[in-house]
N, C-alpha and C positions, 0 to 999 in steps of 0.2 A: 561599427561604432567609431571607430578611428575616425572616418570619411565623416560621420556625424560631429567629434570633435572640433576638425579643423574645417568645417563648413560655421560653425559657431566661433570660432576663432576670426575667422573670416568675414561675421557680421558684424564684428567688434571691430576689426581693424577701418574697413570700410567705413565705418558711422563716422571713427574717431576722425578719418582723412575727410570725411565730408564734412563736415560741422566741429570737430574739433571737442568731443563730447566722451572720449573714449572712458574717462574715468566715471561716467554715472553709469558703466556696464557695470565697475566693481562691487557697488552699491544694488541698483537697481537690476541689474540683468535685463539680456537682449528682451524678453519680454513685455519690461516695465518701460524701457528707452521706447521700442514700439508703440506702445500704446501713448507713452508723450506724444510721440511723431504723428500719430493720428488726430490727437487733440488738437495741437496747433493746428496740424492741415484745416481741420474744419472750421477752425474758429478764422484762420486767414482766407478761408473763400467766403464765409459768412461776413466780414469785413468788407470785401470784394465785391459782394452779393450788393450789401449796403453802402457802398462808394464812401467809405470813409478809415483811417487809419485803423489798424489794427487796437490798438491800444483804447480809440475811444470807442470804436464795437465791443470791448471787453467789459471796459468802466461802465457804459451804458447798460450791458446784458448782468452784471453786478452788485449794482447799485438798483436798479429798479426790480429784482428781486422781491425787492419788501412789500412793494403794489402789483405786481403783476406775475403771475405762476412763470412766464414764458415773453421776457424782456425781447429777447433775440428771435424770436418767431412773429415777434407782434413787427419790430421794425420793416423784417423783412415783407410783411405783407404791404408794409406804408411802401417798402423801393419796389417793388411791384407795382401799386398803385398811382405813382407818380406818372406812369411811362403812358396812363392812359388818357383820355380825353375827357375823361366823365370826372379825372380828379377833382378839378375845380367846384364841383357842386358839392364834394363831400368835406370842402373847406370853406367854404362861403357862410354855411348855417352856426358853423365855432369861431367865424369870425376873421379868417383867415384870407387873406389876400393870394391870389396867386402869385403877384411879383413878391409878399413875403418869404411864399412859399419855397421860391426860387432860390430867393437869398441863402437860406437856412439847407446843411446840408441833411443826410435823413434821419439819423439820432437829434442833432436839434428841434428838425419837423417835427419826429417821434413824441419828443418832449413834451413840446408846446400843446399838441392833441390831445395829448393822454389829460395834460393841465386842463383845457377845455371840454374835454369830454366828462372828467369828474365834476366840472362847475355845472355843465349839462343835470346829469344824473342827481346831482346834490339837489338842485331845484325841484325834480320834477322826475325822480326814481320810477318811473315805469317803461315800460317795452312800447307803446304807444309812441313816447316822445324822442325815445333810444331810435326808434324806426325811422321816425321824422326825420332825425340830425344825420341819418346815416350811420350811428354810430354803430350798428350791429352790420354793417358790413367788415369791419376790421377788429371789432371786441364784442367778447359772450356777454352776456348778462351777469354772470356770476364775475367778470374781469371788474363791469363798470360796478358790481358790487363794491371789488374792493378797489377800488377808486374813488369812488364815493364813500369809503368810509376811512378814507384816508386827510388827514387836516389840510385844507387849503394851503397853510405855511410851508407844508413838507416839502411840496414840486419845487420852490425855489431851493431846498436844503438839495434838497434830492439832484439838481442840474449843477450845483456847483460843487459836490462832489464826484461826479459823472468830469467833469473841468480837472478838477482836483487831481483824479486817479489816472487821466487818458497818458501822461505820461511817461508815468512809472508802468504803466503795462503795456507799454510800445513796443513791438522788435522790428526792427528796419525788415522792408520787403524782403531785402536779398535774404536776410536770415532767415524768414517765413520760408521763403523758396525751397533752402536747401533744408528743414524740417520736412518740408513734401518730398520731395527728391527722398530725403533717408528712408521716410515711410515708402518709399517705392522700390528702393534698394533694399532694404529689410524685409516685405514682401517678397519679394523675388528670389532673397536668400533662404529663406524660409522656406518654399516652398521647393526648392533643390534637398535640401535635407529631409522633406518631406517623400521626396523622390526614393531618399537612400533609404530610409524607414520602412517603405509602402514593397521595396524591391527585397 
């Protein structure tokens, strides 16, 4: 248990050298630092994923909450989407230009769809017309449910606090980094003490 001690000793020091964080051990413990370090991680490849700053893949997955079960899964299928050939016809029927397309990076995209795909369904609330637009290749039925039952006013409330929020929930890359790096050095330490337990 000694060995166990100063292997936990040791995940502390390390965090502290990397990131500079050693004092959320005293509060939270290696544990609860972990599982931060996991959070970020995934929330800065999901950024990544979506070619856009950290902070407005936050504000976006956040803030669109209110209309959509799953903000951050929905984009991600849009930066998928973009990479293909066939995108352009699933933007043409909402009105959407491809050089617009272009301009806009993939939370703005995200945006402006989700805005046209509820003006879609608003009109003409069935799976027949949902088909037509394409829209159920990237939204359920139950999504453009609540889409559609969302006030046309709101997407504009909705984009400018997505604006609002991107830069209070920013952390520069290199910081994101060394949150991955901890979760990988705390991984690693973890499982040495794992070692000592198991033996």
């Amino acid at each position: 248990f000694h060995d166990i001690a100063n292997g936990a000793k040791s995940i502390a020091r390390i965090a502290g050298k990397t990131i500079g964080i050693s004092g959320l051990f005293a509060t939270g413990g290696v544990l609860g630092v972990d599982a931060l370090a996991g959070v970020v991680n995934r929330k800065r490849l999901s950024a990544r994923e979506l070619g856009v700053p950290y902070g407005e893949a936050q504000a976006f997955s956040n803030v669109y909450q209110r209309v959509l079960p799953n903000p951050a899964g929905f984009a991600e299928k849009i930066a998928a989407m973009r990479s293909s050939y066939e995108f352009p016809r699933y933007l043409a029927p909402l009105g959407i230009s491809a050089g617009q397309a272009r301009s806009l990076d993939t939370v703005q995209l995200s945006e402006l769809m989700l805005r046209r795909a509820a003006k879609v369904w608003k009109q003409n609330p069935n799976l027949q017309t949902a088909e037509a637009y394409g829209l159920t290749k990237y939204l359920s039925v139950g999504e453009l449910r609540m889409l559609g039952n969302t006030p046309a006013g709101s997407f504009g409330r909705l984009q400018s606090q997505v604006a609002a929020q991107t830069a209070g929930l920013n952390i520069p890359p290199a910081v994101a980094a060394q949150w991955a790096q901890l979760k990988t050095t705390l991984g690693y330490a973890g499982g040495e003490i794992e070692t000592v337990l198991v033996k």
